[in-house]
C-alpha positions as CSV (number, residue, x, y, z in Angstrom):
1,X,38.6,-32.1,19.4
2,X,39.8,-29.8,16.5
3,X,38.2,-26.9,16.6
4,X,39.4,-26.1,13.2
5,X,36.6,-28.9,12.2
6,X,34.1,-26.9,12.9
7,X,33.7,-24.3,9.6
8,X,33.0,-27.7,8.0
9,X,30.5,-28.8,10.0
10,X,28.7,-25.5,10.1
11,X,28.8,-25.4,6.1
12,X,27.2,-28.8,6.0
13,X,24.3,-27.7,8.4
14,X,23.9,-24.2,6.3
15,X,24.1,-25.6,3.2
16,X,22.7,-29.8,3.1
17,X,25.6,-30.9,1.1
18,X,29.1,-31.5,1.1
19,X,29.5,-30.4,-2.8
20,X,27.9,-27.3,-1.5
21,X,29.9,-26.9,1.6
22,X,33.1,-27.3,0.2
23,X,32.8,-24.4,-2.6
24,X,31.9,-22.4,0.0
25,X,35.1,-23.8,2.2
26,X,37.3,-23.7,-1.5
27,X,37.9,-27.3,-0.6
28,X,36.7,-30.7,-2.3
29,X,33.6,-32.9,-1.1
30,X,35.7,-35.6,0.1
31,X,38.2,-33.4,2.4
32,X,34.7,-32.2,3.9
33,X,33.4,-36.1,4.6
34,X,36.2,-36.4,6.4
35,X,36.6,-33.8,8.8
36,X,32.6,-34.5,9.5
37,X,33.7,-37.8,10.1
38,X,36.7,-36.8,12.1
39,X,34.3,-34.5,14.2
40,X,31.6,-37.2,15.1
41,X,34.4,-39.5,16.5
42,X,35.4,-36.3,18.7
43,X,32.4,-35.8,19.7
44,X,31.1,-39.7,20.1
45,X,27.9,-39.1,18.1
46,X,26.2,-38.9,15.0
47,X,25.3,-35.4,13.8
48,X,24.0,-35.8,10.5
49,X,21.8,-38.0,8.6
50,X,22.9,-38.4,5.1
51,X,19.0,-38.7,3.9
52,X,18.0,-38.4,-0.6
53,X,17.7,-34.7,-0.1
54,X,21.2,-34.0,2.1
55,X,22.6,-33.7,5.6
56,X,20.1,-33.2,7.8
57,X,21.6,-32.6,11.5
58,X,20.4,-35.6,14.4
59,X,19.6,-34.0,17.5
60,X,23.0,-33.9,18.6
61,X,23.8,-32.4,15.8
62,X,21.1,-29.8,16.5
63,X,22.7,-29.3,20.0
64,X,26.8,-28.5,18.7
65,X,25.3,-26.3,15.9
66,X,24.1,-24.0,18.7
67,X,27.4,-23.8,20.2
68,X,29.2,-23.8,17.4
69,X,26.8,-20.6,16.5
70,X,27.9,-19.1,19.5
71,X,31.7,-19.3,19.0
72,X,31.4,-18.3,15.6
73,X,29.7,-15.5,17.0
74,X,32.1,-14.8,19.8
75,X,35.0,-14.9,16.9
76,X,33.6,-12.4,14.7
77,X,33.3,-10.3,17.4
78,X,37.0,-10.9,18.5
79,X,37.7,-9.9,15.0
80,X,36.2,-6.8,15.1
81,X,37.7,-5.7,18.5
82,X,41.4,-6.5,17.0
83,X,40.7,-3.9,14.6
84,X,40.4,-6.6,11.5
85,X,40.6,-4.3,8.6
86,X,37.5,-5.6,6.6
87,X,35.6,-7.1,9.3
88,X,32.3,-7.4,6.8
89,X,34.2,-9.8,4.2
90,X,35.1,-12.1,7.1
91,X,31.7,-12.6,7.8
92,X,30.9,-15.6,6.7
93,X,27.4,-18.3,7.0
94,X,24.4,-18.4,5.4
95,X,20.8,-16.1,6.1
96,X,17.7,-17.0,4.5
97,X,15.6,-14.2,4.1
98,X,11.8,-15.0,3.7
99,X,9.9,-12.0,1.8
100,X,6.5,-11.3,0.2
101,X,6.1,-11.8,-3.8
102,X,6.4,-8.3,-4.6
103,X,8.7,-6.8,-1.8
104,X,11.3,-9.6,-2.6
105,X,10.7,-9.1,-6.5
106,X,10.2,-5.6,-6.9
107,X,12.9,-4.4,-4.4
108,X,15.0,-6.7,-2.4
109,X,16.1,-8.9,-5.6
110,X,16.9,-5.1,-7.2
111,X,19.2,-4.2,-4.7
112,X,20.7,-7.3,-3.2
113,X,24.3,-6.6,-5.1
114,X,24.8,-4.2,-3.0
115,X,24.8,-6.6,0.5
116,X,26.7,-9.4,-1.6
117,X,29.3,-6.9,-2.5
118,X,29.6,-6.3,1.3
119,X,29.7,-9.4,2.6
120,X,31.0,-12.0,-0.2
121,X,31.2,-15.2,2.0
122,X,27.9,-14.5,2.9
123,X,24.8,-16.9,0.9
124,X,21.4,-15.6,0.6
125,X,18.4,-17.8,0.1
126,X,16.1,-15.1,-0.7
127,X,13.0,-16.8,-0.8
128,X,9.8,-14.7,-2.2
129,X,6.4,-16.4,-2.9
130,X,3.1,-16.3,-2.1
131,X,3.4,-17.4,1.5
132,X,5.6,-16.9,4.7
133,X,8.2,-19.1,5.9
134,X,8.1,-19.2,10.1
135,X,10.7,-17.9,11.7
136,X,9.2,-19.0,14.8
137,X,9.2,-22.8,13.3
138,X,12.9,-22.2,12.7
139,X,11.6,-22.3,8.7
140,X,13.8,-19.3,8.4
141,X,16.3,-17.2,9.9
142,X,14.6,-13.9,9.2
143,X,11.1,-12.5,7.5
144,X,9.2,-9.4,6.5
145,X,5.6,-10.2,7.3
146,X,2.5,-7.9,6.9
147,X,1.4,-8.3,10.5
148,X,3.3,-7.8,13.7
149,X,3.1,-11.6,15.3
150,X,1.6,-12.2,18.5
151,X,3.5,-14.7,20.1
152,X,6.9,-17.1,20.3
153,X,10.0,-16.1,21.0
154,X,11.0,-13.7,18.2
155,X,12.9,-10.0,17.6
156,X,10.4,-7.7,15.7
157,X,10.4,-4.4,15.0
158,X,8.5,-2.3,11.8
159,X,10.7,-2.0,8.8
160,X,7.9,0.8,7.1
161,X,4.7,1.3,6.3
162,X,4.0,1.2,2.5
163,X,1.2,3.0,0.4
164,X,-0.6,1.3,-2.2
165,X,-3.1,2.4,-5.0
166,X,-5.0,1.9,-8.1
167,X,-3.5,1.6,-10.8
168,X,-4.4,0.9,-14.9
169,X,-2.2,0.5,-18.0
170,X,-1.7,4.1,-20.4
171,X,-3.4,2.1,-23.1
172,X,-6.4,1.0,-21.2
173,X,-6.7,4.9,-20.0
174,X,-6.9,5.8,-23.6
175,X,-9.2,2.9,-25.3
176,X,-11.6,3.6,-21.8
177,X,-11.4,6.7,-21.2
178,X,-10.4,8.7,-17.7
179,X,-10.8,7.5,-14.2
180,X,-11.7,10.3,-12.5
181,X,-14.8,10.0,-10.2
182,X,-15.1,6.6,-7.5
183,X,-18.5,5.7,-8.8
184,X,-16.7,5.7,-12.2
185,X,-14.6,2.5,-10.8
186,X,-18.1,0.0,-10.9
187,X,-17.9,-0.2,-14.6
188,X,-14.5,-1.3,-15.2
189,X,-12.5,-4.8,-15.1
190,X,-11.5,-5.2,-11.6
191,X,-8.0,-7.3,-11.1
192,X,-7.2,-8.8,-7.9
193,X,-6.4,-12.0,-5.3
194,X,-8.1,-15.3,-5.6
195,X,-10.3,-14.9,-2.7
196,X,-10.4,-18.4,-0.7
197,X,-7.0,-18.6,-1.2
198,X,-5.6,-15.1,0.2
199,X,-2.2,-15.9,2.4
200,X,-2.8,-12.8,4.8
201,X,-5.6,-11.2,5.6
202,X,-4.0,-8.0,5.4
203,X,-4.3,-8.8,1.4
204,X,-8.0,-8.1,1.4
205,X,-7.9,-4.3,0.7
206,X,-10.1,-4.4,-2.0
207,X,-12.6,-3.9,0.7
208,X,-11.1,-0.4,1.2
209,X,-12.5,0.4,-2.5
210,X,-15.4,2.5,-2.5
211,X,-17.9,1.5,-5.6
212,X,-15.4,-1.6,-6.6
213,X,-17.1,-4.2,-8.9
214,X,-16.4,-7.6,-8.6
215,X,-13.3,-8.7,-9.1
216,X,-13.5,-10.6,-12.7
217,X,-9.7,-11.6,-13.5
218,X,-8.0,-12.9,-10.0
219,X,-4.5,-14.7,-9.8
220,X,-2.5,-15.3,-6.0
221,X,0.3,-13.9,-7.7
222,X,1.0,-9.8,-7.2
223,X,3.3,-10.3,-9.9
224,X,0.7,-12.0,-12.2
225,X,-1.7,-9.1,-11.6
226,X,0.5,-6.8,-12.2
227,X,1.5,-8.4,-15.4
228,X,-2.4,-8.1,-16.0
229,X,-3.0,-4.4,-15.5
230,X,0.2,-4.0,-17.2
231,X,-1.3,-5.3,-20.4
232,X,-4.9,-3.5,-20.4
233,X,-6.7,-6.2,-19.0
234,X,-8.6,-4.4,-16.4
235,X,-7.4,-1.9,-13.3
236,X,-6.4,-3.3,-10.0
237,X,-4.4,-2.3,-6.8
238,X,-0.9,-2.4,-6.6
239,X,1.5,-1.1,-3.5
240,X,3.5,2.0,-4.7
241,X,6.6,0.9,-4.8
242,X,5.2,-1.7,-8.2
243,X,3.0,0.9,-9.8
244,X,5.3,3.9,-9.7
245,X,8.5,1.5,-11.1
246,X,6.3,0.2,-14.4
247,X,6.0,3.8,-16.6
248,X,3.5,1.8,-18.7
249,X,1.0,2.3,-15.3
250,X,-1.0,5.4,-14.4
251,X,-2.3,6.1,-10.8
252,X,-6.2,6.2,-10.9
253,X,-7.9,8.3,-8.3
254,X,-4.7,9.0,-6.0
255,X,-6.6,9.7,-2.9
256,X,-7.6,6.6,-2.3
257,X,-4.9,5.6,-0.4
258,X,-4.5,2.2,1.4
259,X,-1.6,1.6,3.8
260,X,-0.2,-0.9,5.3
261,X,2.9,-2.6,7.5
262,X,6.3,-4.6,6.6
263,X,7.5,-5.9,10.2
264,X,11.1,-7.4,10.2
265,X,10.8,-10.8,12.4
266,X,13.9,-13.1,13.4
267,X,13.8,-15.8,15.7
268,X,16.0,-14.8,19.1
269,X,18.5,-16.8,18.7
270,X,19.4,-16.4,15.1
271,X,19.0,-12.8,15.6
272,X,22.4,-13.2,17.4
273,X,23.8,-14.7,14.3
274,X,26.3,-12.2,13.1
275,X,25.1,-12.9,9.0
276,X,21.5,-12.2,10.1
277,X,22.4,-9.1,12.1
278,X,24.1,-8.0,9.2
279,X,20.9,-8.5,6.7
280,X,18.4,-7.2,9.4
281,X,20.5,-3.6,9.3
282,X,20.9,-3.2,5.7
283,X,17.3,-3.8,5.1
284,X,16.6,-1.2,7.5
285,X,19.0,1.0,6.3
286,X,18.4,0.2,2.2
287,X,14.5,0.6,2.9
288,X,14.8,3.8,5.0
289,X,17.3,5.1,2.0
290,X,14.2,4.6,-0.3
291,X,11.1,5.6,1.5
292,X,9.7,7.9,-1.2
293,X,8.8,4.2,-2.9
294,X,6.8,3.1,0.1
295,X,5.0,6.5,1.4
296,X,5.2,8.7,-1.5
297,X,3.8,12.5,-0.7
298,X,0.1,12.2,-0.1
């Protein structure tokens, strides 16, 4: 066997295709084929099935990717114990990083230069929706989730708490008038989730609102609510680290503070992964840089 097969095969698995895995490899699709096919003879089995959509791995495929993990591992860490000059651009791989609408809109997307300049071999499916991917399920190599899971075999830890707020356009402030007393709130707009169709329950802080009205204009989008109290269409609640970045938004009635969690989960065996490590400690480190936008001073 030629070891020197496996960066191919690894770029396949990461990355579905061989068009894909030979940009990141600076080599053609072709040259890529055949060192897969040069590696399944090695190995006497089929480890991918070339399916509409990609490479997807077969089960013995599933099997040498571990190891292969593992010596990757093993030679980044060589690489760091020869004294390798720049041990963070030989990092190579891919993470994908699965993040709520708004955290990964609002700040990870903002900032993400910063790890790409750090580690250019490095991909990054960032991928921020309405919606978790599980890392448990292997859907993902890390996530920020709102609750601390209860079970499976996983690395967690809290990244922060965050604050969130009311909040209401300038212009609505001045066609409405001042916000200024909570039984004031039961005769304005309210903006919010889609009810039946809330992702986490830890989204149903409208609850927290004392005197709320209904809620009259509702979207499962933060960033479509946001757009919404953004344009005067009613007020609604936003976390901090949204409100306080639009300057077209006012805080309304401050004290009413909700809070809640971001907990950073990886499954335990890609939270070896040297790429993963690498994207679990500068989220830490970027969000701990920046923690007047998550708690700012009651």
């Amino acid at each position: 066997m030629d070891w020197g097969d496996l960066p191919f095969f690894l770029a396949v698995a990461e990355h579905g295709t061989l068009a894909r895995a030979g940009a990141l490899l600076r080599t053609d699709p072709t040259t890529v084929g055949r060192r897969i096919q040069k590696l399944e003879r090695a190995v006497e089995a089929r480890l991918f099935e070339h399916l509409p959509s990609g490479f997807v791995l077969t089960p013995a495929g599933e099997r040498l990717l571990q190891k292969a993990r593992a010596m990757e591992r093993i030679a980044v860490e060589a690489r760091q114990v020869g004294g390798a000059r720049d041990a963070a651009a030989d990092l190579t791989g891919t993470v994908r990083l699965s993040v709520a609408e708004g955290f990964g809109s609002w700040f990870v997307a903002r900032r993400i230069r910063d790890f790409a300049d750090r580690y250019p071999a490095v991909s990054v499916d960032l991928v921020a929706n309405s919606g978790f991917l599980n890392p448990t399920r292997r859907e993902t190599d890390l996530a920020v989730l709102l609750a601390l899971p209860r079970k499976g075999p996983l690395v967690t830890r809290k990244l922060t708490d965050y604050a969130l707020g009311l909040y209401a356009s300038h212009a609505y402030l001045a066609e409405a008038g001042p916000i200024d007393r909570r039984e004031a709130l039961a005769g304005h707009r309210l903006i919010g989730y889609v009810p039946d169709i809330v992702y986490a329950p830890e989204l149903r802080y409208l609850d927290e609102i004392p005197n709320a009205g209904p809620v009259m204009l509702r979207s499962s989008s933060i960033n479509a609510q946001h757009r919404m109290i953004a344009a005067g269409a009613g007020i609604g609640v936003l976390p901090h680290f949204i409100g306080a970045m639009d300057r077209a938004l006012a805080p309304i009635l401050p004290e009413l503070r909700i809070l809640r969690s971001f907990w950073l989960v990886a499954h335990k065996e890609t939270s070896t992964y040297p790429q993963v490590r690498a994207m679990m400690n500068w989220l830490r480190d970027t969000v701990k840089a920046e923690q007047h936008l998550f708690l700012p001073p009651a």
